[in-house]
PDB file with SEQRES, HELIX, SHEET and CRYST1 records, atoms N, CA, C and O in Angstrom:
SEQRES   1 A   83  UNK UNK UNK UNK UNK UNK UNK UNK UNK UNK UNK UNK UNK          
SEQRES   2 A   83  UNK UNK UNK UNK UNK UNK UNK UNK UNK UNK UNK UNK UNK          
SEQRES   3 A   83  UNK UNK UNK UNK UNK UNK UNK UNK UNK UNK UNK UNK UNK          
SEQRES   4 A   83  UNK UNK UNK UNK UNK UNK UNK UNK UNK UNK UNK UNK UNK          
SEQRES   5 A   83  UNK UNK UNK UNK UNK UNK UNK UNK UNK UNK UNK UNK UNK          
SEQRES   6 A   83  UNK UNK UNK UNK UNK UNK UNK UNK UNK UNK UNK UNK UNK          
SEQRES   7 A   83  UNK UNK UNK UNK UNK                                          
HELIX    1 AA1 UNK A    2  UNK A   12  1                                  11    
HELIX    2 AA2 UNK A   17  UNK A   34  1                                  18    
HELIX    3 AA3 UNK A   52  UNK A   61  1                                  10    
HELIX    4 AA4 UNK A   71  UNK A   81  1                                  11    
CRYST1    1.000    1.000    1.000  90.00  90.00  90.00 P 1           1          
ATOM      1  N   UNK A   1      -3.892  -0.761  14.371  1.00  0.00           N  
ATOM      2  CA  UNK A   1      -4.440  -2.085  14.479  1.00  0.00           C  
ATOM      3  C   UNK A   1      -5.139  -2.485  13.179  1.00  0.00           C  
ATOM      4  O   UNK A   1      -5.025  -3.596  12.662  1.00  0.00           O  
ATOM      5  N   UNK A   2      -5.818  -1.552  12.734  1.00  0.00           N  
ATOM      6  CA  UNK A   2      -6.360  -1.847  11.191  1.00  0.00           C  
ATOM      7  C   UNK A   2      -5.469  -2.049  10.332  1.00  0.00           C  
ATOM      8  O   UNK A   2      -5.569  -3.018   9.580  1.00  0.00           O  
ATOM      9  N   UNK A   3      -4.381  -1.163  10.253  1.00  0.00           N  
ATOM     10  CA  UNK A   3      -3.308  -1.829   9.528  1.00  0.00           C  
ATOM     11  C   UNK A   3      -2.877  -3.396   9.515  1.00  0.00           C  
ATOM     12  O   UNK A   3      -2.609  -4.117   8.554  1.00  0.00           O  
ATOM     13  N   UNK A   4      -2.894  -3.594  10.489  1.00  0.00           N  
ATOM     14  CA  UNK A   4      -2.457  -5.312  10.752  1.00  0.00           C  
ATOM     15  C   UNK A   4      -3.187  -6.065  10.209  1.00  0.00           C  
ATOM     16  O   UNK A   4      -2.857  -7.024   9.512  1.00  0.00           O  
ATOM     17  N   UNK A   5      -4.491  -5.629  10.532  1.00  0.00           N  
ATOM     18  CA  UNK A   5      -5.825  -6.461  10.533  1.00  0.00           C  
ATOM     19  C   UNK A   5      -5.807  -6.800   8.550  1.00  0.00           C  
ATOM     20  O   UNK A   5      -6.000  -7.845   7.928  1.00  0.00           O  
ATOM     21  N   UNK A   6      -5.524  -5.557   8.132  1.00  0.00           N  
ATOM     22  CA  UNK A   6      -5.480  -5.886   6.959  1.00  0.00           C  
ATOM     23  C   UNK A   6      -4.426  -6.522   6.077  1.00  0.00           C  
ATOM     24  O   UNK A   6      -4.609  -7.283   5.128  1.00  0.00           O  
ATOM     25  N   UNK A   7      -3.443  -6.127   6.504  1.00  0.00           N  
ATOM     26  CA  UNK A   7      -2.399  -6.949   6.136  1.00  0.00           C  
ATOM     27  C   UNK A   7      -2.443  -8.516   6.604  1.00  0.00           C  
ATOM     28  O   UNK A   7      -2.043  -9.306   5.749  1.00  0.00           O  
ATOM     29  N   UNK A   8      -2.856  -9.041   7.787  1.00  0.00           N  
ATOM     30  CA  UNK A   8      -2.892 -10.342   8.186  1.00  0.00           C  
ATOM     31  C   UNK A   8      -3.912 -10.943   6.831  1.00  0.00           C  
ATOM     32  O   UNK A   8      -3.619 -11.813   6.010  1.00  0.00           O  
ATOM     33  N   UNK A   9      -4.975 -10.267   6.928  1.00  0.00           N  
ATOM     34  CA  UNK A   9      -6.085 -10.593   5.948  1.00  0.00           C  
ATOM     35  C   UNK A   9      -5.694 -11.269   4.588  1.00  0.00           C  
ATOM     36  O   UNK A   9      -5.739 -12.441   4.213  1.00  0.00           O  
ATOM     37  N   UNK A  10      -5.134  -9.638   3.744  1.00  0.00           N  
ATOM     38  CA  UNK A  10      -4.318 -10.453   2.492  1.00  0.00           C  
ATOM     39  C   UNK A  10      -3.389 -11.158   2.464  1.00  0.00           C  
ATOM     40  O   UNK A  10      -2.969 -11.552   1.376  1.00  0.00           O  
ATOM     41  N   UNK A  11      -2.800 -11.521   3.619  1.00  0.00           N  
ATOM     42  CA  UNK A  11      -1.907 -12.298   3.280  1.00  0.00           C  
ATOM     43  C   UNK A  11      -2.466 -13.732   3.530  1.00  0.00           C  
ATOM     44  O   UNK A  11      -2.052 -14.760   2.995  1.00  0.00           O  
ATOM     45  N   UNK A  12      -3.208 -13.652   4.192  1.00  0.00           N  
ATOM     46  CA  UNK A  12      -4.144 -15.412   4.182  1.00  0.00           C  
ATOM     47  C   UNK A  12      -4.820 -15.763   2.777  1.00  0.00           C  
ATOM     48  O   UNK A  12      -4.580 -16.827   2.207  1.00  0.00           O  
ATOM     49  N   UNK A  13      -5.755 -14.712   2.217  1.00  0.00           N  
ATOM     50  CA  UNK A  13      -5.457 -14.719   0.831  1.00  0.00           C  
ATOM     51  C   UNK A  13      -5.076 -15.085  -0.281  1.00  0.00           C  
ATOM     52  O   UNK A  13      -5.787 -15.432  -1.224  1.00  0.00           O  
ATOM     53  N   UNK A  14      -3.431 -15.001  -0.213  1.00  0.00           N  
ATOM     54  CA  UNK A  14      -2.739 -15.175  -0.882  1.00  0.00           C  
ATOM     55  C   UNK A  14      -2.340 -17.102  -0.914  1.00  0.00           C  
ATOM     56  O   UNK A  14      -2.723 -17.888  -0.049  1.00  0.00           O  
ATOM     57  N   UNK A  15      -1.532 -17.456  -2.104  1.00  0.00           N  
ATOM     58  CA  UNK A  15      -1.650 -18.475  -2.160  1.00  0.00           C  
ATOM     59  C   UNK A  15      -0.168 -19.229  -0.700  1.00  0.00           C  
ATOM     60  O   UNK A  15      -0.218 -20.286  -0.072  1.00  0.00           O  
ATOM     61  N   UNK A  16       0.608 -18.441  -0.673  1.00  0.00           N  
ATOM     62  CA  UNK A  16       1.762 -18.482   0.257  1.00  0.00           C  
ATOM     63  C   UNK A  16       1.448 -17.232   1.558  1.00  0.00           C  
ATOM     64  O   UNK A  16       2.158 -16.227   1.562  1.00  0.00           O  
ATOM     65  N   UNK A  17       0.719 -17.344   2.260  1.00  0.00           N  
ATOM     66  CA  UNK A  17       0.640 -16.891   3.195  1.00  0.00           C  
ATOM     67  C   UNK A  17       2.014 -15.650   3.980  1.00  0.00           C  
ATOM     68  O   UNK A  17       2.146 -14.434   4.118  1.00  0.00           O  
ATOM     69  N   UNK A  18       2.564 -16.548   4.214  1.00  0.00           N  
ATOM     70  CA  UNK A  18       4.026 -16.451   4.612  1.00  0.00           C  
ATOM     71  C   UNK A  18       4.815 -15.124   3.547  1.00  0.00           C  
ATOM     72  O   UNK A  18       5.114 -13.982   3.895  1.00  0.00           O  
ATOM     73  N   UNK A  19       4.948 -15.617   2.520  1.00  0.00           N  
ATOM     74  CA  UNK A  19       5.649 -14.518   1.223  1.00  0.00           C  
ATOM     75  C   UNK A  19       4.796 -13.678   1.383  1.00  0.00           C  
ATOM     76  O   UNK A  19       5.337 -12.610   1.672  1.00  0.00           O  
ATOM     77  N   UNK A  20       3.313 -13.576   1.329  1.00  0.00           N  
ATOM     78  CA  UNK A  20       2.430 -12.087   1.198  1.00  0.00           C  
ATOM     79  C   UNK A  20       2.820 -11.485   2.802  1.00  0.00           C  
ATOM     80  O   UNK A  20       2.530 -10.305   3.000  1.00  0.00           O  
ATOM     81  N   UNK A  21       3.194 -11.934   3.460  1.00  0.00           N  
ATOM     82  CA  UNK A  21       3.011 -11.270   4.842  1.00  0.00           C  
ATOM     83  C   UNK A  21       4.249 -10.450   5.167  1.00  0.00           C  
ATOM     84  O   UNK A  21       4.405  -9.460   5.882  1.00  0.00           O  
ATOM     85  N   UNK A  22       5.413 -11.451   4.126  1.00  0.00           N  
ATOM     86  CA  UNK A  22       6.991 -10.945   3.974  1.00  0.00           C  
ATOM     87  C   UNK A  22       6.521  -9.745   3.221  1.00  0.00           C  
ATOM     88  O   UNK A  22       6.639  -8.712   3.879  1.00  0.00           O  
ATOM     89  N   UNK A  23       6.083  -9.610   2.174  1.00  0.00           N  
ATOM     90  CA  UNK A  23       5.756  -8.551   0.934  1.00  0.00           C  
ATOM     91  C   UNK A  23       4.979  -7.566   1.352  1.00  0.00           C  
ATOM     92  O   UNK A  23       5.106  -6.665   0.523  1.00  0.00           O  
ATOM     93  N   UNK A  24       4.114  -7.188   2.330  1.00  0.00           N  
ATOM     94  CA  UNK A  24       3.038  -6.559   2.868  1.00  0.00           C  
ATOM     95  C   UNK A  24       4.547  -5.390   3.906  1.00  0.00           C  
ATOM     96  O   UNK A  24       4.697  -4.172   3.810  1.00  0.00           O  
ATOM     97  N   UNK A  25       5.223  -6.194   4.610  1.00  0.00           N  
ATOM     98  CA  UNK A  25       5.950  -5.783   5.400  1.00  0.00           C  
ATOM     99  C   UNK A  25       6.920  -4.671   4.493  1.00  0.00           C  
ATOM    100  O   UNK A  25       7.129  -3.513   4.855  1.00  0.00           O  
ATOM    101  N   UNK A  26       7.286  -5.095   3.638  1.00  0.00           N  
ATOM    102  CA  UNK A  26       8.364  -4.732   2.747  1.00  0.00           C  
ATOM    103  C   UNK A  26       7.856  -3.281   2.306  1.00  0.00           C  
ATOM    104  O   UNK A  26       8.622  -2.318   2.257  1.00  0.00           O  
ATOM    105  N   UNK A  27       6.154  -3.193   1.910  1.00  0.00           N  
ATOM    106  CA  UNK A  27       5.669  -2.559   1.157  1.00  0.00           C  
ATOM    107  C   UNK A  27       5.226  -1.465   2.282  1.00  0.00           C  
ATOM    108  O   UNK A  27       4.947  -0.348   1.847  1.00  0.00           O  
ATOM    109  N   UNK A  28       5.132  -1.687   3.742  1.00  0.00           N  
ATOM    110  CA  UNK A  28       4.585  -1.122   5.194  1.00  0.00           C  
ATOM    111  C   UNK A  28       5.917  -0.409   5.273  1.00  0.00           C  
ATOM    112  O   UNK A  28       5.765   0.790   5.504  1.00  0.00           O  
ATOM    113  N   UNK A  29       7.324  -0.835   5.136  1.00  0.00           N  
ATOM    114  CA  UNK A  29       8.337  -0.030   5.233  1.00  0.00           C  
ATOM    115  C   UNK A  29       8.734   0.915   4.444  1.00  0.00           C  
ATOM    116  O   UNK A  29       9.068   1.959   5.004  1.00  0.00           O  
ATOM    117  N   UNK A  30       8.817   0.863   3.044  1.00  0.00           N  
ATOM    118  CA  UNK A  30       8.781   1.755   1.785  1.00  0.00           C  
ATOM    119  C   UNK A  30       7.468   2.872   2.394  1.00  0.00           C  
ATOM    120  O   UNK A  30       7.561   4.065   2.683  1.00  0.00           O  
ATOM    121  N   UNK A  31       6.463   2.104   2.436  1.00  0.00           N  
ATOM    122  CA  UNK A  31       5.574   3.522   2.486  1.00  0.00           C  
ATOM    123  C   UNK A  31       5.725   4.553   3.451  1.00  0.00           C  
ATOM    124  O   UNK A  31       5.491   5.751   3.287  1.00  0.00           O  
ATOM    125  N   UNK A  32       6.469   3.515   5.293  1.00  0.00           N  
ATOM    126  CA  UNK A  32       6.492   4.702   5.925  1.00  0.00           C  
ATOM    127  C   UNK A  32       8.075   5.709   5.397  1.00  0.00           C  
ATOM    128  O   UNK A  32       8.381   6.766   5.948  1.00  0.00           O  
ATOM    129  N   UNK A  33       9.049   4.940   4.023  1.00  0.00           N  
ATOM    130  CA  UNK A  33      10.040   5.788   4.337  1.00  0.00           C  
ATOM    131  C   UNK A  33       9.784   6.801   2.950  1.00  0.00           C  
ATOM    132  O   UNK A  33      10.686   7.546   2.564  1.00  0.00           O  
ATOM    133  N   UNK A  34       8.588   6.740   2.329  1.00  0.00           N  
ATOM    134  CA  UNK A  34       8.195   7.420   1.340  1.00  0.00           C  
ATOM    135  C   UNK A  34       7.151   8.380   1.865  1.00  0.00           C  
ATOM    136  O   UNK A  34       6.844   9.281   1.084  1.00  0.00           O  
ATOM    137  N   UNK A  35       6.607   8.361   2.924  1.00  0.00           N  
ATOM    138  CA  UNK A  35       5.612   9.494   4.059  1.00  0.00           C  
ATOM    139  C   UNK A  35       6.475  10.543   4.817  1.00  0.00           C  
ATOM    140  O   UNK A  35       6.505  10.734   6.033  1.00  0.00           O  
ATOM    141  N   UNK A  36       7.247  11.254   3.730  1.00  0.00           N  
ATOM    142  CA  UNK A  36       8.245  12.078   4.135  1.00  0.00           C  
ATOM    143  C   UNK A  36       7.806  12.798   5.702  1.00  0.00           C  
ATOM    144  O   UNK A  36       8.457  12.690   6.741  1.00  0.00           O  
ATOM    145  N   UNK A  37       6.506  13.548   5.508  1.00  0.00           N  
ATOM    146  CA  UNK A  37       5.661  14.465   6.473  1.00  0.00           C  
ATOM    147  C   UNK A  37       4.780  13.839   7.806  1.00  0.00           C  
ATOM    148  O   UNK A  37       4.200  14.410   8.729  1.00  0.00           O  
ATOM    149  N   UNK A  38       5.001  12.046   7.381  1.00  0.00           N  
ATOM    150  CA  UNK A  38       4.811  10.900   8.769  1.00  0.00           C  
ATOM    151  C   UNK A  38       3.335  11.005   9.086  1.00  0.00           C  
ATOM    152  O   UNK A  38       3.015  10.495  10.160  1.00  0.00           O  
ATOM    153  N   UNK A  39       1.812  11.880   7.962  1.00  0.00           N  
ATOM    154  CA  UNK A  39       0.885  11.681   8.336  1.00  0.00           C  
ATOM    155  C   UNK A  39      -0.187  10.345   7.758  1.00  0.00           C  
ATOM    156  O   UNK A  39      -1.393  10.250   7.534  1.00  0.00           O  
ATOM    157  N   UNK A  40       0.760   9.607   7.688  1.00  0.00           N  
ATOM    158  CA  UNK A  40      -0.084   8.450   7.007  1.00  0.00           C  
ATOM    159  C   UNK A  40      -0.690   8.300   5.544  1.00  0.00           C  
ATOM    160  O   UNK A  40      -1.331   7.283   5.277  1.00  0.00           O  
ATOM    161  N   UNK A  41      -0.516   9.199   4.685  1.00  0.00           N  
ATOM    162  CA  UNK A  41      -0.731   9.890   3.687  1.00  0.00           C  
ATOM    163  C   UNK A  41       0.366   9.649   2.427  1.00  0.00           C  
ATOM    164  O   UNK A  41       1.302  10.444   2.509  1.00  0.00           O  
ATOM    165  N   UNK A  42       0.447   8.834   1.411  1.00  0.00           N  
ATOM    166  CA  UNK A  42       1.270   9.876   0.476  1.00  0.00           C  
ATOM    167  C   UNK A  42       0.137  10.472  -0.946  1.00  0.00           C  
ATOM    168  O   UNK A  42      -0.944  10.060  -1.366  1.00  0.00           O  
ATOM    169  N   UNK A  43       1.021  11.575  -1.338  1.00  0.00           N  
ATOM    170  CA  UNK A  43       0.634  12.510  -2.159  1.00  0.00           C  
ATOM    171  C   UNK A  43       1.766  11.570  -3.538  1.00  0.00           C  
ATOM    172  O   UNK A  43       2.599  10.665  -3.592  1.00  0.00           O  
ATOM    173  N   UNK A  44       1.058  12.549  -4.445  1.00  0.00           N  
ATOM    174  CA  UNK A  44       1.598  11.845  -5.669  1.00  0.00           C  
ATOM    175  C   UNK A  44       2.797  12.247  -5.826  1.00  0.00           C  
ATOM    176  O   UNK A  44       3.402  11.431  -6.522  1.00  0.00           O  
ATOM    177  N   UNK A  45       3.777  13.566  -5.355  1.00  0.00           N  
ATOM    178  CA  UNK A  45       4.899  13.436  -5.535  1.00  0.00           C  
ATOM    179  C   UNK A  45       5.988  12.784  -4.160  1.00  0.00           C  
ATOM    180  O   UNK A  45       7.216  12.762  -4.242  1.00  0.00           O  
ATOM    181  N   UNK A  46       5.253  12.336  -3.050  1.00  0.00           N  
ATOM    182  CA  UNK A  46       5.939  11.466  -2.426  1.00  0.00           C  
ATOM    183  C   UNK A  46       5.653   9.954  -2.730  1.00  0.00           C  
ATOM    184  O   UNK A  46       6.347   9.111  -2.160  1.00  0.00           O  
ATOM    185  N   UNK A  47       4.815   9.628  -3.468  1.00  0.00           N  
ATOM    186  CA  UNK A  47       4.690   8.316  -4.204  1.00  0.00           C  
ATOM    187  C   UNK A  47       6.138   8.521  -5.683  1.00  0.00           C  
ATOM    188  O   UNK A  47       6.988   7.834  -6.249  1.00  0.00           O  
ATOM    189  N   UNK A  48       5.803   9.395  -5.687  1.00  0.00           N  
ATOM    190  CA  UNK A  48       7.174   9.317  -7.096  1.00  0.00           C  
ATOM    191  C   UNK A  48       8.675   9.340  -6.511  1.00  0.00           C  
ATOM    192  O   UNK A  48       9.697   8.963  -7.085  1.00  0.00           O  
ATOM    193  N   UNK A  49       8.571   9.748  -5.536  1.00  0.00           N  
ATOM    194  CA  UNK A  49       9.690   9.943  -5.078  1.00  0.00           C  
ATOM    195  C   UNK A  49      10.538   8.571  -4.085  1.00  0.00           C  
ATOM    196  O   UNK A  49      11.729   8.386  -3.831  1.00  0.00           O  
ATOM    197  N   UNK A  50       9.157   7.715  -3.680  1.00  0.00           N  
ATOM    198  CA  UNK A  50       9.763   7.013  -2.814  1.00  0.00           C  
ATOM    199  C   UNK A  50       8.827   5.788  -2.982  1.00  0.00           C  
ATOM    200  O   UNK A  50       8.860   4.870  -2.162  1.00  0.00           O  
ATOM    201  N   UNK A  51       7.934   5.779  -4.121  1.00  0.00           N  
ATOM    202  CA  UNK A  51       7.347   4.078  -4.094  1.00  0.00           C  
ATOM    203  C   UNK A  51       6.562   4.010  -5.706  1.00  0.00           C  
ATOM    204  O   UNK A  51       5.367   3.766  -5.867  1.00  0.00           O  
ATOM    205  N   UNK A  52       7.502   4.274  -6.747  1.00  0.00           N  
ATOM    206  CA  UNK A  52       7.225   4.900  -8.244  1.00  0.00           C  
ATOM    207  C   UNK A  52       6.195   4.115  -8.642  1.00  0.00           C  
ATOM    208  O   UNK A  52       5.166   4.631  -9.078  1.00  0.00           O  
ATOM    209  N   UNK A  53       6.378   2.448  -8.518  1.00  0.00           N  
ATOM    210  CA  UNK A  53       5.112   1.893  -9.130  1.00  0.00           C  
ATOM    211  C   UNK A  53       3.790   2.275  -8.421  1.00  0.00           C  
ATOM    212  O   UNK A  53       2.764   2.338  -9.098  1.00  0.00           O  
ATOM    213  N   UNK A  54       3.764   2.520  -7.165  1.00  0.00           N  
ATOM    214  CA  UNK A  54       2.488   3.510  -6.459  1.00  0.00           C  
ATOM    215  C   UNK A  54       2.310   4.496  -7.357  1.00  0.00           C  
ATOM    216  O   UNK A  54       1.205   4.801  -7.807  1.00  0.00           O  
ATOM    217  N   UNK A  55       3.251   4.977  -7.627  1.00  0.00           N  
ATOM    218  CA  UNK A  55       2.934   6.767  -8.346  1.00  0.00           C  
ATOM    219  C   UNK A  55       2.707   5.976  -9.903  1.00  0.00           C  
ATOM    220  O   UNK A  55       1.639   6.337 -10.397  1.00  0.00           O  
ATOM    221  N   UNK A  56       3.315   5.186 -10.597  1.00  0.00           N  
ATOM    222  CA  UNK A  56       2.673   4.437 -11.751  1.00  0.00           C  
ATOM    223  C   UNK A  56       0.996   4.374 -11.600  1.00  0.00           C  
ATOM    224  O   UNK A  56       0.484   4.983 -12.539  1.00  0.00           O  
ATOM    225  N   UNK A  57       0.157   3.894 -10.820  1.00  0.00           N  
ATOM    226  CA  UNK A  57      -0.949   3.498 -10.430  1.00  0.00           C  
ATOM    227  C   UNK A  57      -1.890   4.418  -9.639  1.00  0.00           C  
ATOM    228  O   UNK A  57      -3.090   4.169  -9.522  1.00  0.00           O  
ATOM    229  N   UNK A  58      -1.292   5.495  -9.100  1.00  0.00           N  
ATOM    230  CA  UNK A  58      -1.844   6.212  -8.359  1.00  0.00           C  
ATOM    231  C   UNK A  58      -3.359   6.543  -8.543  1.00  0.00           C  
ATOM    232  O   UNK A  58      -4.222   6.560  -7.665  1.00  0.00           O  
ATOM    233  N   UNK A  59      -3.509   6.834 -10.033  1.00  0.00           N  
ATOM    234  CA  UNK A  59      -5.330   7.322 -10.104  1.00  0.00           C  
ATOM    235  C   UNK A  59      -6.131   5.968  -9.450  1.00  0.00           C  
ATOM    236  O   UNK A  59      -7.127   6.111  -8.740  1.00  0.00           O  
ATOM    237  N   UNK A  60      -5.438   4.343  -9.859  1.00  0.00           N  
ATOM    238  CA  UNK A  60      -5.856   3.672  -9.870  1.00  0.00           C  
ATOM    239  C   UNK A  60      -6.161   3.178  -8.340  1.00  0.00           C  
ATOM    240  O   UNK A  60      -7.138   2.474  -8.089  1.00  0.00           O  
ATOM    241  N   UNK A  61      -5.421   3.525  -7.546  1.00  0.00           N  
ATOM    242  CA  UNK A  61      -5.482   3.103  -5.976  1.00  0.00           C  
ATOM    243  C   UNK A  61      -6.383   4.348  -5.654  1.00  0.00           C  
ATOM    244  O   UNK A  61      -7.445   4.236  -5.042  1.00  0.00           O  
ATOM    245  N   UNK A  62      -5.979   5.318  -6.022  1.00  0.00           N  
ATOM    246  CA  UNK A  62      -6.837   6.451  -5.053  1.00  0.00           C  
ATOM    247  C   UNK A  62      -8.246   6.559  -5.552  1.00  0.00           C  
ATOM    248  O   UNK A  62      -8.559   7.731  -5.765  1.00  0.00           O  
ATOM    249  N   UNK A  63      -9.370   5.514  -5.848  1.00  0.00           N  
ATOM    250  CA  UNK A  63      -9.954   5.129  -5.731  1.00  0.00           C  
ATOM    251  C   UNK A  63     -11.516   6.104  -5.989  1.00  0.00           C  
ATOM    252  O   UNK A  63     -12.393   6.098  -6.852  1.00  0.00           O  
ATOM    253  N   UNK A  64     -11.217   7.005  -4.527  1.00  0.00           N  
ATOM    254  CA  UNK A  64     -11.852   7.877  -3.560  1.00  0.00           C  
ATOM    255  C   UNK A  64     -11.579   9.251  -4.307  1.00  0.00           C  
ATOM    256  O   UNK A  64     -12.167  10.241  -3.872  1.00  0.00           O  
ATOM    257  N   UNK A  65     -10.462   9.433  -5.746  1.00  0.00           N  
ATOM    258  CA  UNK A  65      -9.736  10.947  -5.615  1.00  0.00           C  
ATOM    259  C   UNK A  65      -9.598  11.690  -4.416  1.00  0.00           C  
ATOM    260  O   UNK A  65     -10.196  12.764  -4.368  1.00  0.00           O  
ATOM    261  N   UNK A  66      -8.881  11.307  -3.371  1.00  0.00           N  
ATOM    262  CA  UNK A  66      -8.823  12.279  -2.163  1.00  0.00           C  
ATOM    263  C   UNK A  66      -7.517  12.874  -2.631  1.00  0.00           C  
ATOM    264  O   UNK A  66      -7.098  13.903  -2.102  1.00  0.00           O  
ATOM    265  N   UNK A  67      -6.708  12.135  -3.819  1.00  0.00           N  
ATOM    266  CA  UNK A  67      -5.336  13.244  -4.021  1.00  0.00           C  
ATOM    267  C   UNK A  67      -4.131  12.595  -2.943  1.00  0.00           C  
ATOM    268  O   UNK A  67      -3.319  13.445  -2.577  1.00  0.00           O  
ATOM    269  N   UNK A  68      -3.972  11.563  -2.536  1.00  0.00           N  
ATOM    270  CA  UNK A  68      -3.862  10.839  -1.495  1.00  0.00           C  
ATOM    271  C   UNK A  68      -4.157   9.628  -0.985  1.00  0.00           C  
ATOM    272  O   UNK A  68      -5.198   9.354  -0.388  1.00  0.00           O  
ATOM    273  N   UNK A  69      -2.790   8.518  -1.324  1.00  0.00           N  
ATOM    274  CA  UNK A  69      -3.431   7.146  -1.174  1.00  0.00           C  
ATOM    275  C   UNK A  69      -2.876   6.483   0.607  1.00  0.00           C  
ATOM    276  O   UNK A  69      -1.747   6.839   0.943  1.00  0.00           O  
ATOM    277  N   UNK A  70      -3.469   5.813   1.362  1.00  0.00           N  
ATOM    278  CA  UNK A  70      -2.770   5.158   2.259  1.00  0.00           C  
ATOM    279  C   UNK A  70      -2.454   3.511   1.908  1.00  0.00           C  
ATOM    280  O   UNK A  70      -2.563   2.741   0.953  1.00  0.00           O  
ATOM    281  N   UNK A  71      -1.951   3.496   3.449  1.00  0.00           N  
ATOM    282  CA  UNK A  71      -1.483   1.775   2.705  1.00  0.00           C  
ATOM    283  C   UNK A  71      -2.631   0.675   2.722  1.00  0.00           C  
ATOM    284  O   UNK A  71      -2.712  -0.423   2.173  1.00  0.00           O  
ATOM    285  N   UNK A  72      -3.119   1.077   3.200  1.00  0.00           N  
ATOM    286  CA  UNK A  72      -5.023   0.719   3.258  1.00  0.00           C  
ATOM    287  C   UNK A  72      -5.365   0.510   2.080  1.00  0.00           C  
ATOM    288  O   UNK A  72      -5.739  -0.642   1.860  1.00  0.00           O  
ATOM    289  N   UNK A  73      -5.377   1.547   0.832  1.00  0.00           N  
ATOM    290  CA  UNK A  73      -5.270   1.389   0.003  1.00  0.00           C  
ATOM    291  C   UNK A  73      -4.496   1.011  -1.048  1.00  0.00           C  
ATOM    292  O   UNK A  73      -4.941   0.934  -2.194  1.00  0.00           O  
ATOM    293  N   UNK A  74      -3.093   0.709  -0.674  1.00  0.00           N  
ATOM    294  CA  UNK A  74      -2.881   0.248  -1.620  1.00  0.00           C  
ATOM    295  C   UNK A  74      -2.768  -1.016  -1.606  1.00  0.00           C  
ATOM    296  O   UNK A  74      -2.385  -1.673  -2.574  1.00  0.00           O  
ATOM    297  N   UNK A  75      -3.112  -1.509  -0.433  1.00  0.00           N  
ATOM    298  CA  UNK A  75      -3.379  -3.503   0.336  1.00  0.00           C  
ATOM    299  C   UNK A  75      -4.502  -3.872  -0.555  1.00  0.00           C  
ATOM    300  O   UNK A  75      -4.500  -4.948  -1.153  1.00  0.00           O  
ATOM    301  N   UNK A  76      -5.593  -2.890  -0.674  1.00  0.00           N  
ATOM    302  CA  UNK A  76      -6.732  -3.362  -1.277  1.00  0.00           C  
ATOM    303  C   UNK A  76      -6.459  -4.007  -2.531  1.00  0.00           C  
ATOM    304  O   UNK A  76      -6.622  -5.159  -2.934  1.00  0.00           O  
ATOM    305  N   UNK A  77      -5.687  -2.238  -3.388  1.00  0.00           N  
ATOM    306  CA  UNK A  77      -5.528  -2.187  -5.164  1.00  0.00           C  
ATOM    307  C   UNK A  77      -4.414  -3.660  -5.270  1.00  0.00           C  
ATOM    308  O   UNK A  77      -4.227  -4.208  -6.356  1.00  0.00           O  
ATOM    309  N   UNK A  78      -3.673  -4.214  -3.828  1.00  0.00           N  
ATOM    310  CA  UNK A  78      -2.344  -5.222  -4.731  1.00  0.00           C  
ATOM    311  C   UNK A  78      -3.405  -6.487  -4.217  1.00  0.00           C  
ATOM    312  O   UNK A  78      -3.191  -7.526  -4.842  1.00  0.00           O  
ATOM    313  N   UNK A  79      -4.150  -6.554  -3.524  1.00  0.00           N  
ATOM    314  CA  UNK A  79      -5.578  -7.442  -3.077  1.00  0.00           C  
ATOM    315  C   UNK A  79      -6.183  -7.953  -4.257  1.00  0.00           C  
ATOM    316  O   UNK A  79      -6.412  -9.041  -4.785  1.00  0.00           O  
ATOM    317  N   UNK A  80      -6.371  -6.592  -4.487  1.00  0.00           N  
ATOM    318  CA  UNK A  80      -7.494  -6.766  -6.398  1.00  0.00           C  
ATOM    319  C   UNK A  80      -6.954  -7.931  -7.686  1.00  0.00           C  
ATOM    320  O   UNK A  80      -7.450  -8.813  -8.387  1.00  0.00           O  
ATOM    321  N   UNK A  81      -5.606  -7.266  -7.452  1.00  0.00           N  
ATOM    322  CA  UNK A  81      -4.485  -7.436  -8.595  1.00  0.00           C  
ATOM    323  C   UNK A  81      -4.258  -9.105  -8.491  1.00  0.00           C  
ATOM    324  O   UNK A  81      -3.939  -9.879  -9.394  1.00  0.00           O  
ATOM    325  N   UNK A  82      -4.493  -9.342  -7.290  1.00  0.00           N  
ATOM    326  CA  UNK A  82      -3.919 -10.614  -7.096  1.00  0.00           C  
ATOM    327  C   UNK A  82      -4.671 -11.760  -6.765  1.00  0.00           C  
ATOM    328  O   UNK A  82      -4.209 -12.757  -6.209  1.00  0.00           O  
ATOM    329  N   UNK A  83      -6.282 -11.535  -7.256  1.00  0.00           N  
ATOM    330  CA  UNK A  83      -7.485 -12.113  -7.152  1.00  0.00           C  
ATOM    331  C   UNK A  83      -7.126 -13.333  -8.287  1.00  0.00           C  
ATOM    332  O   UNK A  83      -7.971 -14.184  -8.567  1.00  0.00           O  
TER     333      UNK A  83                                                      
END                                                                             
């Protein structure tokens, strides 16, 4: 539900509502097909492997250094970007 919550969020945000909510989705599917191990989690070599500009950015989203970004985070870091 937080997932949603946040994604609904940035995408109101955004100047096209509609396109961020298309793009949020896009980015919700890549991540779950780049979460090889399905715990909500990627690590930096399942970011390289399956969402590269994540793994481009990675120090930069993982924020926290937990070694491990979710999509939580990376809603925030494309949030930031797009201030």
């Amino acid at each position: 539900m937080k997932r949603i919550c946040l994604m609904l969020a940035a995408a109101l945000m955004a100047s096209s509502a509609f396109a961020q909510d298309a793009r949020m989705q896009q980015v919700q599917s890549r991540f779950e097909a780049a979460d090889t191990n399905h715990d909500g989690k990627l690590t930096p070599a399942e970011a390289q492997a399956g969402m590269p500009l994540v793994a481009k950015n990675f120090d930069q989203i993982d924020t926290a250094h937990k070694g491990y970004v979710t999509l939580d985070d990376i809603a925030q870091f494309a949030a930031k970007r797009h201030q």
